[in-house]
C-alpha positions as CSV (number, residue, x, y, z in Angstrom):
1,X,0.0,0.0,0.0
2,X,1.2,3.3,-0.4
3,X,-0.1,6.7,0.6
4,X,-1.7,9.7,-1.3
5,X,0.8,12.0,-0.3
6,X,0.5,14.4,-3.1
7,X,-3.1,14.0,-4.2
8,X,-5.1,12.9,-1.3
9,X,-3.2,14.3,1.5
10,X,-2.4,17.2,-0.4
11,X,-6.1,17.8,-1.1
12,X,-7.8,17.7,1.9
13,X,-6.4,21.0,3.5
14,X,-6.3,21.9,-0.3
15,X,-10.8,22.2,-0.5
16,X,-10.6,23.8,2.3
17,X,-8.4,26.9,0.6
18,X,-9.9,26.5,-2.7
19,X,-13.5,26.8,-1.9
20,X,-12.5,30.1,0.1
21,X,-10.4,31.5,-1.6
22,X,-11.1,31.9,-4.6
23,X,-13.7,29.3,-4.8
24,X,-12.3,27.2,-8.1
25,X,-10.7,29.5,-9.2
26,X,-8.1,26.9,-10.3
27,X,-4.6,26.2,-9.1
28,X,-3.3,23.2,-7.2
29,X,-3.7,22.1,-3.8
30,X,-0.2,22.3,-3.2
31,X,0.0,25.9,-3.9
32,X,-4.1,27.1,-3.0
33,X,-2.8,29.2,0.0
34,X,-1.1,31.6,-2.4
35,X,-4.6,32.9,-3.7
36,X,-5.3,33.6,0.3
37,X,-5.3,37.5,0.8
38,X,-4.4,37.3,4.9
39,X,-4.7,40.7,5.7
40,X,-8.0,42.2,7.2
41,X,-8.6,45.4,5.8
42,X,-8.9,44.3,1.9
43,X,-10.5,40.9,3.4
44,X,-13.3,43.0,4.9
45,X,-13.8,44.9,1.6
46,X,-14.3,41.8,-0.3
47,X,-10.5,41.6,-1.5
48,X,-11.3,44.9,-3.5
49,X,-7.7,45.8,-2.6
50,X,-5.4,46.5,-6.1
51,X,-6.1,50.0,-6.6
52,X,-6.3,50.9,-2.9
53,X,-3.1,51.0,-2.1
54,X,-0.5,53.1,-0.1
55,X,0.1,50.0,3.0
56,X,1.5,47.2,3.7
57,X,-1.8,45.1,3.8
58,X,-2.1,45.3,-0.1
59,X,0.8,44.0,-0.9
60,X,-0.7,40.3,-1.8
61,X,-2.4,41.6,-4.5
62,X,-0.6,44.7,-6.2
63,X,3.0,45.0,-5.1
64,X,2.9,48.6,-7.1
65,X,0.7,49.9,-4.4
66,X,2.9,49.0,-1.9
67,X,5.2,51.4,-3.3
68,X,2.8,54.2,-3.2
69,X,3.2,54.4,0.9
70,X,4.7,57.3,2.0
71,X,6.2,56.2,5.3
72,X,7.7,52.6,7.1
73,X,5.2,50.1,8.1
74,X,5.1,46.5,9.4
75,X,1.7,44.6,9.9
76,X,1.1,41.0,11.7
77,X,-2.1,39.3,10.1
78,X,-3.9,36.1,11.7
79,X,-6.3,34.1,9.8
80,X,-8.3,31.7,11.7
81,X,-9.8,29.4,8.6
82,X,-12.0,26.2,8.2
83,X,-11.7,22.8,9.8
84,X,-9.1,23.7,12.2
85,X,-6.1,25.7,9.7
86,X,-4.7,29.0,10.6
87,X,-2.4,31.3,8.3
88,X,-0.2,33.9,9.5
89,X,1.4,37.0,7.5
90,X,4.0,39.2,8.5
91,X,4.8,42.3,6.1
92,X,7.4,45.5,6.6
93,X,7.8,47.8,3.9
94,X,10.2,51.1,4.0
95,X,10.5,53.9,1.9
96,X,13.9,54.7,0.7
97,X,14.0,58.5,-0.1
98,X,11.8,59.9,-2.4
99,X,11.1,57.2,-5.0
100,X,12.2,53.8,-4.0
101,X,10.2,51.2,-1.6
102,X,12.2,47.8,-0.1
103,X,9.8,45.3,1.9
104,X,9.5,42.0,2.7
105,X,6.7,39.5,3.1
106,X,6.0,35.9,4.7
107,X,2.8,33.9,4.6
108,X,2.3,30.7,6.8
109,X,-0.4,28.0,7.0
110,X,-0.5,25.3,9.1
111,X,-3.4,22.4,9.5
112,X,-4.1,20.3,11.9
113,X,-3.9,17.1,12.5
114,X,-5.3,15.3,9.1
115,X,-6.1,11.6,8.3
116,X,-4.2,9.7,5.8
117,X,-6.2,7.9,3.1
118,X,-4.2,4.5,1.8
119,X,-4.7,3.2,-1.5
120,X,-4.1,-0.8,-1.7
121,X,-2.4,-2.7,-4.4
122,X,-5.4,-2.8,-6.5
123,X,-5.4,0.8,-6.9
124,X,-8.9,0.9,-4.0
125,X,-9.1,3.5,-1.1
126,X,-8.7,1.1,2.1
127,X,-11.0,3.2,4.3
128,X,-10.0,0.9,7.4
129,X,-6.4,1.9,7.4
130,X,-7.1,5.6,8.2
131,X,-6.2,5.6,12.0
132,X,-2.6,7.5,11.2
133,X,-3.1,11.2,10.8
134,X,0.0,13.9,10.0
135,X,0.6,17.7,9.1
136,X,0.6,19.7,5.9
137,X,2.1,24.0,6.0
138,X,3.2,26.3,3.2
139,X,5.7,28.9,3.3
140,X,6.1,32.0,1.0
141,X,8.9,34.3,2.3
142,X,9.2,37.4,-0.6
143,X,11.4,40.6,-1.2
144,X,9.8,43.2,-2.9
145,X,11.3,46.1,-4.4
146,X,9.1,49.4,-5.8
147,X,9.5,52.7,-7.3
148,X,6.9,55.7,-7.3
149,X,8.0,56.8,-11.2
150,X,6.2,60.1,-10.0
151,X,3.6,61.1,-7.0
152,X,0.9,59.5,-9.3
153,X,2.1,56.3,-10.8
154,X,4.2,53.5,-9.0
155,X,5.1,50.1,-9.7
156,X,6.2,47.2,-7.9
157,X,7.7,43.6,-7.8
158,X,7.7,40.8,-5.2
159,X,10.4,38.0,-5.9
160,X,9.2,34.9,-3.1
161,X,10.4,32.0,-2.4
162,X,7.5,28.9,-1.9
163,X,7.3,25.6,0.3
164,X,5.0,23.2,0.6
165,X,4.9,20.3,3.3
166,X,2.7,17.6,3.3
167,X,3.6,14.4,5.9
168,X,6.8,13.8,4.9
169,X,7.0,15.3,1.5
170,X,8.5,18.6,0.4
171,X,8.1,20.6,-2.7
172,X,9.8,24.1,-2.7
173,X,10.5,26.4,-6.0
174,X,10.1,30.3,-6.3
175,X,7.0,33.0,-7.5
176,X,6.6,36.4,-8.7
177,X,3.8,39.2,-8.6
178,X,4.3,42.5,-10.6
179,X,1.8,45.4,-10.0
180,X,1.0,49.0,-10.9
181,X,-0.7,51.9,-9.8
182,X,-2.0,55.3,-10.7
183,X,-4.1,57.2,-8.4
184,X,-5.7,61.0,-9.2
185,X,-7.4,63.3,-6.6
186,X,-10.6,60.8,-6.4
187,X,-9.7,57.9,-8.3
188,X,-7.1,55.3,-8.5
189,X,-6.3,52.6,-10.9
190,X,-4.7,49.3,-10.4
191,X,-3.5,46.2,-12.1
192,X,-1.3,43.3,-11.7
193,X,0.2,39.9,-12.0
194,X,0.4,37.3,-9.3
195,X,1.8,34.4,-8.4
196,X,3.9,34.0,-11.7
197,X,6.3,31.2,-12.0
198,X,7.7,27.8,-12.7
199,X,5.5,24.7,-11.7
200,X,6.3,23.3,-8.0
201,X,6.9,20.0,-8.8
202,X,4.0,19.1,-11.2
203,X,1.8,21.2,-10.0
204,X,1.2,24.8,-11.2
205,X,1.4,28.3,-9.7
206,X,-2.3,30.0,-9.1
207,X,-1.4,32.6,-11.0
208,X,-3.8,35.5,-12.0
209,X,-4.3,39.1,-13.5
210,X,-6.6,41.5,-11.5
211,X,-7.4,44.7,-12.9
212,X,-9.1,47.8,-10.1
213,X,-10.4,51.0,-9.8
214,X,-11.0,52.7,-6.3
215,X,-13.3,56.1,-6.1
216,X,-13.6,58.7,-3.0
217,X,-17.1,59.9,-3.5
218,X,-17.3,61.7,-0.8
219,X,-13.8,62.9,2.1
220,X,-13.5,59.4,4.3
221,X,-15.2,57.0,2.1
222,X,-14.2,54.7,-0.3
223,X,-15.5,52.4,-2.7
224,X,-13.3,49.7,-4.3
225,X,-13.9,47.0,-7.2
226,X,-11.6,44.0,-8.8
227,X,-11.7,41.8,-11.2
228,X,-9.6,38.4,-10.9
229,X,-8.8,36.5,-14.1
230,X,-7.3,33.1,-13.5
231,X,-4.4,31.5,-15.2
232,X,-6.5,28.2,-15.5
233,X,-8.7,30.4,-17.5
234,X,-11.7,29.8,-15.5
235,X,-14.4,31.8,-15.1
236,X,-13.5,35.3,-14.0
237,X,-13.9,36.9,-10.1
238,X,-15.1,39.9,-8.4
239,X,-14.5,41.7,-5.3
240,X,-16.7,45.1,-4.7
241,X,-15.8,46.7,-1.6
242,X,-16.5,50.0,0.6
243,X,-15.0,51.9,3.8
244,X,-15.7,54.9,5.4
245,X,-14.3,56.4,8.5
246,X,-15.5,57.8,11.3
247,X,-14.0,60.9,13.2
248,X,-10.7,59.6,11.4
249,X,-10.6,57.0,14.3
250,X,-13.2,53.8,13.2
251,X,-13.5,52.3,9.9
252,X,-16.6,50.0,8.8
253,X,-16.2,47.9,6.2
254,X,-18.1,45.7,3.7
255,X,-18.0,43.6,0.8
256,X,-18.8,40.9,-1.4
257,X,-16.7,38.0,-3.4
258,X,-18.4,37.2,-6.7
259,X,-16.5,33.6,-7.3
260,X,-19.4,32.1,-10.2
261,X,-22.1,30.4,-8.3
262,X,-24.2,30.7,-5.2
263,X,-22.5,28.5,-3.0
264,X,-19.2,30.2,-3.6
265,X,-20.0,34.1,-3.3
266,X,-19.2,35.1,0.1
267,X,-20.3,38.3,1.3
268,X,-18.0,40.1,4.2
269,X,-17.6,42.7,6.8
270,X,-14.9,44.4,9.1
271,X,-13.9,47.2,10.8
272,X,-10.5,49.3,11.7
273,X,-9.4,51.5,14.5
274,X,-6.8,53.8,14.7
275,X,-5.1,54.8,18.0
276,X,-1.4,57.2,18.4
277,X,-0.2,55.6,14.7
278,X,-1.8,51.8,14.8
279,X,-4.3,50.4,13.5
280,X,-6.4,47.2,14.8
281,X,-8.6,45.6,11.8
282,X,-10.8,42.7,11.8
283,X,-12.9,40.9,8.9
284,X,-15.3,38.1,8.7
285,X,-16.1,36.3,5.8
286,X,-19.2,33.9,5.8
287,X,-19.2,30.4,3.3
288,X,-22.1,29.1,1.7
289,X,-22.1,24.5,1.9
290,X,-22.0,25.2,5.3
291,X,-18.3,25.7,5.4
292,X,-19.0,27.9,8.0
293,X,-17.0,31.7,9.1
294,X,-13.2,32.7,8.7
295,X,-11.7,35.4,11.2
296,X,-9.1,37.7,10.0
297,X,-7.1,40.1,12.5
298,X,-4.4,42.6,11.1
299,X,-2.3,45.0,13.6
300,X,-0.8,47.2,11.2
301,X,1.9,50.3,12.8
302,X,3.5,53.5,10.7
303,X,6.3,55.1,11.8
304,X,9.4,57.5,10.5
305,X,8.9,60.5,8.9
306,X,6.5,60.5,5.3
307,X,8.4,60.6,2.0
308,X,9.1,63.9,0.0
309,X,7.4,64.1,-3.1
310,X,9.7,62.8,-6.2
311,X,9.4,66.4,-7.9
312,X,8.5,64.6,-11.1
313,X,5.0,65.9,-13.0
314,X,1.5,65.6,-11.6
315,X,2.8,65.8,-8.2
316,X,-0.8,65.1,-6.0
317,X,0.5,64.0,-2.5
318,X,-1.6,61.7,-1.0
319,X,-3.0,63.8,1.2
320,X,-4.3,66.4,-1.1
321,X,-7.4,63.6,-2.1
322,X,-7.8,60.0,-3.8
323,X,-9.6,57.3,-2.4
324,X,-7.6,57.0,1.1
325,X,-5.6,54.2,2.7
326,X,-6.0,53.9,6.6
327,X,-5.1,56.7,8.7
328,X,-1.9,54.4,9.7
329,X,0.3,56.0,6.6
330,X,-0.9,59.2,7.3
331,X,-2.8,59.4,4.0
332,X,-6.3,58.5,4.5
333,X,-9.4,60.6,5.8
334,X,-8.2,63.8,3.8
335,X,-9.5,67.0,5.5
């Protein structure tokens, strides 16, 4: 006998990713935890997050934005997910002088403790033989390096290193995500590429393109939408988002994930506050099948003095409008 340790060990914590996600949005269940976005604040907005901008919590789905902050960051994220797995992100991003942006960024996800399914000789699941249980966790450490080519456009790269563990196997190779953005006194633009790279093993990276816009209709709100198109070239995603603050000190957030079908649109909710340069964000995110809720918790700090404009043409600070990032950069809730 001999056990499933690619495809059926592999997959359980696997459906568990995939249908949250990005429902099936495609992608292998080796590498599914890369299409997680961990941090709270785009979580609660329905992952609306690419033409945002300006933190560190937006760097899983546009690096370029990420470059648009105008002073040092680091955020710890905690995702509590379904059927017992947790993932864990830590991010730091630093402005260096007036145009260039260094950061790093590590996702985690660890299971519990899973049951092994054993195949016998004739090729038949031996459902009696499933008493021994083990682990699965992925890794994906990244450096990324960004440039605000003037105080309206920026782009970014994030060059990441990826590791998957199931039982005893190991599968490691490396990923990349390219981003841009462009942001105006009340609208932004985003786009990027995620997750680009060699197979691991045999399996493939989720990659994906998502295209955004972001609006400020009105001084502390925002409105946000995305659209996800998958590498697999299944059918195409949507995240629609909205936050407004409140006295510059609580957010409320909400959103919805269109991922195709009923079961797989999840609708969410969060809120953010901000106390002496910090800001404390939760999201919720409610599955259809009875999958059940997912928590998400994201302490985010700024710190150091903001950026000088590069001097280069169209030279809108982010304070002078745009749709805002939290007050933790200093550039959101314009007066």
């Amino acid at each position: 006998m001999r056990i499933f340790a690619r495809v059926r060990a592999g997959l359980a914590p696997a459906l568990l990713l995939s249908a949250s996600a990005l429902a099936a949005s495609g992608g292998s269940s080796t590498t599914a935890f890369l299409k997680i976005g961990l941090a709270a604040r785009p979580a609660a907005m329905g992952d609306a997050s690419v033409a945002v901008g300006g933190d560190v919590q937006g760097l899983s789905a546009n690096p370029g934005g990420m470059a648009a902050m105008d002073r040092a960051q680091a955020g710890l994220s905690y995702a509590s997910w379904l059927k017992g797995t947790s993932l864990q992100q830590v991010t730091f991003g630093m402005p260096m002088g007036s145009a260039a942006t260094i950061g790093v960024n590590v996702q985690m996800l660890s299971s519990g403790g899973l049951t092994k399914t054993v195949e016998d000789a004739g090729g038949n699941l031996d459902t009696t033989a499933a008493a021994e249980s083990f682990t699965a966790s992925s890794l994906a450490a990244g450096l990324l390096i960004g440039r605000r080519v003037s105080d309206e456009f920026s782009i970014g790269t994030q060059l990441k290193f990826i590791q998957d563990t199931i039982d005893t196997s190991k599968a490691s190779g490396f990923g990349a995500d390219i981003g841009m953005l462009w942001k105006g006194n009340h609208f932004r633009f985003g786009a990027s590429a995620v997750n680009l790279g060699p197979k691991l093993k045999d399996e493939a990276l989720p990659s994906a393109v998502r295209v955004g816009a972001a609006i400020q209709p009105v001084g502390d709100a925002t409105m946000a939408l995305d659209v996800i198109f998958p590498g697999d070239s299944s059918r195409q995603k949507y995240g629609l988002g909205a936050e407004y603050w409140v006295m510059k000190s609580l957010a409320l957030r909400g959103g919805y994930r269109f991922a195709g079908d009923a079961a797989s649109n999840t609708p969410t909710a969060g809120v953010g506050i901000n106390l002496a340069g910090a800001t404390l964000d939760y999201a919720l995110a409610m599955f259809g099948n009875d999958l059940g809720q997912t928590h998400r918790v994201t302490l985010a700090y700024a710190f150091g003095q903001p950026r000088k404009s590069t001097g280069r043409a169209g030279a809108a600070t982010p304070s002078a409008g745009g749709p805002s990032s939290p007050p933790v950069p200093k550039v959101a809730a314009p007066a």
